[in-house]
C-alpha positions, 0 to 999 in steps of 0.5 A, a space after each residue: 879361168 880353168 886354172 881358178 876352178 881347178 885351184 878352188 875345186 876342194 876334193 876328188 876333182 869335183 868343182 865346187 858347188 855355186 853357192 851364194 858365198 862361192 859366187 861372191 868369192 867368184 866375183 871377186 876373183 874373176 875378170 868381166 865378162 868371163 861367165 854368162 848366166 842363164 835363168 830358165 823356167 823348170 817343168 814344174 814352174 820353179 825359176 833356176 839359174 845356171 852360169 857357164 864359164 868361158 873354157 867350161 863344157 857345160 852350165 852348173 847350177 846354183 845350188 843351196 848351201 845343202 848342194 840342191 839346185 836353188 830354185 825360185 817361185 816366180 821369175 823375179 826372184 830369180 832375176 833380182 838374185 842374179 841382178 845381185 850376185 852376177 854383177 860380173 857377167 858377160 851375158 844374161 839370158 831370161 828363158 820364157 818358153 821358146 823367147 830369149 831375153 836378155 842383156 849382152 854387155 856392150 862390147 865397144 
């Protein structure tokens, strides 16, 4: 997984934004299971999603084609887009206040 970011990260070492378009190239290229996403309710009530990358230290952010985080107005957006655009991952986590939903693929 490191090698993939590594060999996609245009620039001075920087990774690439997650954009719409990246992560379809991701989903193409990248086994089951090997990111989880996380959507998560900001202070001002706009919905985000973030992916962590197996190897990876920390979560990115989806980001506009301008590179700002991609925000939505209300939690089903944000779920549908995920739905939609992380078909792939090992885990999704919906953070509603202190409660954690979530789908985990089976592992049998």
């Amino acid at each position: 997984m490191q090698n993939i970011m590594a060999d996609m990260t245009p620039g001075a070492g920087k990774p690439p934004k997650l954009t719409k378009g990246y992560l379809e190239m991701l989903g193409a290229s990248l086994g089951r299971g090997t990111y989880g996403v996380t959507v998560k309710q900001t202070p001002e009530g706009f919905w985000t999603i973030r992916l962590k990358f197996e190897g990876q230290p920390e979560e990115r952010p989806v980001t506009t084609a301008r590179g700002e985080m991609k925000v939505w107005r209300n939690v089903i957006g944000a779920i549908t887009f995920a739905q939609e655009n992380c078909g792939l991952a090992s885990s999704v986590c919906v953070e509603v206040g202190g409660w954690k939903l979530g789908r985990i693929e089976n592992v049998n």
